[in-house]
C-alpha positions in Angstrom: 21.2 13.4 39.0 18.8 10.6 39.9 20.0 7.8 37.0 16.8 6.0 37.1 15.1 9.2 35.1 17.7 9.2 32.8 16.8 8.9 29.8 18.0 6.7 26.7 17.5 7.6 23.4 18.1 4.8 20.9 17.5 4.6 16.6 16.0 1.4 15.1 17.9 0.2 11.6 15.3 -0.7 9.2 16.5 -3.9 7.1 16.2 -5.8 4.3 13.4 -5.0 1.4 10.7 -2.9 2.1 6.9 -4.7 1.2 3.8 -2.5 1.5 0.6 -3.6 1.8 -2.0 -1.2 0.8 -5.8 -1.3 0.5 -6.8 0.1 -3.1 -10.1 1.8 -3.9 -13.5 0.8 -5.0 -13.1 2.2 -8.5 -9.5 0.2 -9.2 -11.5 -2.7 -7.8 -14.4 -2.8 -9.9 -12.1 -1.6 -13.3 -9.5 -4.8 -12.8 -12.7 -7.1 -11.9 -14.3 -6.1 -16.0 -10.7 -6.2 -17.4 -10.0 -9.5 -15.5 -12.7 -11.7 -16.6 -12.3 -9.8 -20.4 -9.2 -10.8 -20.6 -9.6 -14.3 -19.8 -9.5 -15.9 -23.6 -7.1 -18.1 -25.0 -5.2 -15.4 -27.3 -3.9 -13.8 -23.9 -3.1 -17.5 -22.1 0.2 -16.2 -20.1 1.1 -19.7 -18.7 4.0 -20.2 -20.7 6.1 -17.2 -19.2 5.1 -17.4 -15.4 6.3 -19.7 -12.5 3.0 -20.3 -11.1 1.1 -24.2 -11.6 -2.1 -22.3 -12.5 -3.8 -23.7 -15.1 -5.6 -20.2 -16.0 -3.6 -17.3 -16.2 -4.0 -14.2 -19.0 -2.2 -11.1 -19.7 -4.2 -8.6 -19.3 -5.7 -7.1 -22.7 -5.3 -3.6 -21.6 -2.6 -1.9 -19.7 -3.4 2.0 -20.6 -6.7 1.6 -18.7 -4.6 0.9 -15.4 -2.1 3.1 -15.8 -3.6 5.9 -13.7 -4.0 4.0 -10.8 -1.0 2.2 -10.3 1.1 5.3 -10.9 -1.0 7.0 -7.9 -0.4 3.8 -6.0 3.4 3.3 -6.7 3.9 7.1 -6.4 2.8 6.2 -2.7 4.8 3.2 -2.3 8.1 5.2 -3.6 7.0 7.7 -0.4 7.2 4.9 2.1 10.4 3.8 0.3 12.1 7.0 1.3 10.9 6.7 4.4 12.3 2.9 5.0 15.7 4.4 4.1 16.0 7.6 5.7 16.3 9.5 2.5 17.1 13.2 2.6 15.6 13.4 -0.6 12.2 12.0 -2.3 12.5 9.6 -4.8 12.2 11.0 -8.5 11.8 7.5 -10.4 10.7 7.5 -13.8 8.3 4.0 -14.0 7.3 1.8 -16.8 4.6 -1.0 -16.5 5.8 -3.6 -18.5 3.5 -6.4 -17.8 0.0 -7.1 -16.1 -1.8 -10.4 -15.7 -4.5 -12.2 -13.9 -4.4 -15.4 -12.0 -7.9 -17.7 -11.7 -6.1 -19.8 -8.9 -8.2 -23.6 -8.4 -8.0 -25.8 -6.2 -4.3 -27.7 -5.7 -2.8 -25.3 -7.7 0.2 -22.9 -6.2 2.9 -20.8 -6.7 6.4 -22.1 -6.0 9.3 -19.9 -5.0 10.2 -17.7 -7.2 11.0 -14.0 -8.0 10.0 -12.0 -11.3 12.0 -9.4 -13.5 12.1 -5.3 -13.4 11.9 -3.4 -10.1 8.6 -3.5 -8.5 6.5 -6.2 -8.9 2.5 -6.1 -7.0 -0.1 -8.6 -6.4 -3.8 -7.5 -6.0 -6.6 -9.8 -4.6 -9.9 -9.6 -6.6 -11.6 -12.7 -4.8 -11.5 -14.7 -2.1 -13.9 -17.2 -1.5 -15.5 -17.6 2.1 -14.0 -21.5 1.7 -11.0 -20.6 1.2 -10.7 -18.5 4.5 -12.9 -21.1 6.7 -9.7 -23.3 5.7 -7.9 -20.6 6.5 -9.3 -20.6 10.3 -9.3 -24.4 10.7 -5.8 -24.2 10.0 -3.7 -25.3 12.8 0.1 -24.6 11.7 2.1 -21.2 12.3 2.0 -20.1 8.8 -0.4 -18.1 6.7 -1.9 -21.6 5.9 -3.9 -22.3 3.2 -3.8 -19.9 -0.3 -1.1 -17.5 1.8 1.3 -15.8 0.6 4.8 -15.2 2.1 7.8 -13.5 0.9 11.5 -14.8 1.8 14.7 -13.0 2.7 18.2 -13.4 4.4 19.1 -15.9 6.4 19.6 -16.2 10.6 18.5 -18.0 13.7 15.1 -18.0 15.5 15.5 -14.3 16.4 15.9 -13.0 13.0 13.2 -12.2 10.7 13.8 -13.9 8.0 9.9 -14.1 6.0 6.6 -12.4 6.2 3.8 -14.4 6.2 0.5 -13.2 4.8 -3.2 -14.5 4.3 -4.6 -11.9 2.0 -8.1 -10.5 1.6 -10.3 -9.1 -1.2 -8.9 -5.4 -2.3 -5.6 -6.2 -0.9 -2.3 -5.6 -2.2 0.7 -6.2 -1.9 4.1 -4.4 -3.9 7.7 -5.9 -3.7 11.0 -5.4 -5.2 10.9 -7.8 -7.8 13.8 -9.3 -6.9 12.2 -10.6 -3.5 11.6 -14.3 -3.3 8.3 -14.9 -2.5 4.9 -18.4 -2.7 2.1 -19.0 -2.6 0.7 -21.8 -0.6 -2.6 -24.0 -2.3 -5.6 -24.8 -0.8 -8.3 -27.6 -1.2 -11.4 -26.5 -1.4 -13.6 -26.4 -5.3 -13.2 -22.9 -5.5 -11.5 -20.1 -7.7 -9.5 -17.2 -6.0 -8.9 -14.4 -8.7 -5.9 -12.0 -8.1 -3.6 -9.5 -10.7 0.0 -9.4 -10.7 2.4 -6.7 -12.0 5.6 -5.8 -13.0 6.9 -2.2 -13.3 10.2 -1.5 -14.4 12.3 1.8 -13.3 13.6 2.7 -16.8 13.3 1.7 -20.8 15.2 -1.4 -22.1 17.4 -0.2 -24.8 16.0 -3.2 -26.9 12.5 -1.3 -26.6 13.3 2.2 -27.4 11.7 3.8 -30.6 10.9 7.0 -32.1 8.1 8.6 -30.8 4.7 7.1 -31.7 6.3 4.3 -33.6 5.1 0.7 -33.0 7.8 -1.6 -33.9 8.4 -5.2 -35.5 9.0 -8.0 -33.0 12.9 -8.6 -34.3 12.4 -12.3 -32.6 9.2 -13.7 -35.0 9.8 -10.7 -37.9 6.0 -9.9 -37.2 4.7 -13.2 -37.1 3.5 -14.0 -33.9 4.8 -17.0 -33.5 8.7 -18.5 -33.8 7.2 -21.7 -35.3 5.9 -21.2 -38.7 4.4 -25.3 -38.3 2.6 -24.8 -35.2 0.9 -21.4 -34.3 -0.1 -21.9 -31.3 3.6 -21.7 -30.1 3.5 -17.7 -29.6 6.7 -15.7 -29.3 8.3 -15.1 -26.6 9.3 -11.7 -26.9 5.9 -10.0 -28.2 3.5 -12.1 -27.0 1.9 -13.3 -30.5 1.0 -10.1 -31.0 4.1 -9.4 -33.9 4.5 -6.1 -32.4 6.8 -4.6 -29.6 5.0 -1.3 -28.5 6.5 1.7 -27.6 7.7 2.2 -23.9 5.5 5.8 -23.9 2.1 4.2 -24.2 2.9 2.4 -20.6 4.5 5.2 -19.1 3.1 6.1 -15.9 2.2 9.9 -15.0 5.6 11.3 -14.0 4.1 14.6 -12.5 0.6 12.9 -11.3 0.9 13.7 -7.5 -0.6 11.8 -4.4 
């Protein structure tokens, strides 16, 4: 047998987390654009629990509105999941959005690293301003430059991957184990770049479970909204200010919705 046609069969190992980027549709687009800037009033400020120096972030007032279209889109990132690992079997995950806010990123302002709480976490660009990318193509390092985002894993030498490196664009998103480390980079110019972040959990915590249709009393403020009875504008941590922990079901994604 001739050996140069021989042939040689080979199998890459994937490695490491698995980070999708996805493009989502017009309607999801226009629905977290209205529930964006509605939600941007001081009862929903969300600085206080996020890593981020952004002077304007806000939880977003409505969750059940979303809920159909990140369970379509997470439905699809559990299929390329299966397919980073090789499964034999599709995922069957049972999902839980536990928190959703908006970002109204200035000028200076960035994200250090960090990494959030649950399983998934996503980030979804609303706006990007036309200064922000001619920065962007002035820039003259190897990075994703100005108002990037990169994530961070592992360590190794120059021939190891050890971060992805990203300049995102308007309807793009991106979804992460939460775990993974990740920043964003500032940029200068006067501008505001708008983007939503989530996290999804893959079960209930026990500390949230109640009967069905039962909304129950924040055990941390007793219903008051606030842990210091002196100054209410210090809200609780656990519920928000809102007095409240809601029941788990009214967040629960569409189990049997199918993509």
């Amino acid at each position: 047998m001739d050996k140069k046609n021989q042939q040689i069969s080979y199998q890459v190992l994937t490695w490491g987390p698995c980070v999708a980027k996805m493009t989502i549709t017009d309607d999801f687009y226009d629905l977290l654009l209205k529930e964006a800037e509605a939600s941007k009033v001081e009862e929903l400020n969300y600085q206080h629990r996020l890593a981020g120096v952004i002077q304007k972030e806000f939880k977003f007032r409505n969750l059940e509105v979303l809920t159909p279209y990140i369970s379509s889109i997470v439905r699809v990132y559990d299929g390329i999941w299966d397919k980073w690992r090789n499964a034999d079997k599709p995922s069957v995950n049972k999902y839980l959005i536990k928190s959703v806010w908006v970002n109204f990123q200035g000028p200076g302002e960035f994200n250090p690293p960090h990494d959030h709480s649950d399983e998934l976490s996503f980030v979804i660009y609303l706006k990007v301003p036309p200064e922000i990318k001619k920065e962007k193509s002035e820039f003259k390092g190897k990075s994703s430059g100005p108002g990037g985002i990169t994530f961070l894993y592992g360590e190794g030498n120059r021939q190891a991957i050890t971060y992805q490196s990203h300049f995102p664009e308007e309807k793009q998103m991106f979804i992460f184990p939460a775990w993974l480390k990740h920043f964003v980079l500032p940029f200068k110019s006067d501008v505001e770049r708008v983007s939503v972040s989530g996290n999804i959990a893959s079960n209930v915590p026990i500390k949230e479970v109640h009967a069905p249709n039962q909304v129950g009393v924040c055990p941390t403020c007793k219903g008051r909204g606030n842990t210091d009875s002196e100054n209410r504008k210090k809200l609780c941590v656990q519920c928000d200010g809102r007095g409240e922990v809601i029941h788990p079901k009214e967040r629960k994604l569409d189990d049997d919705k199918k993509t």
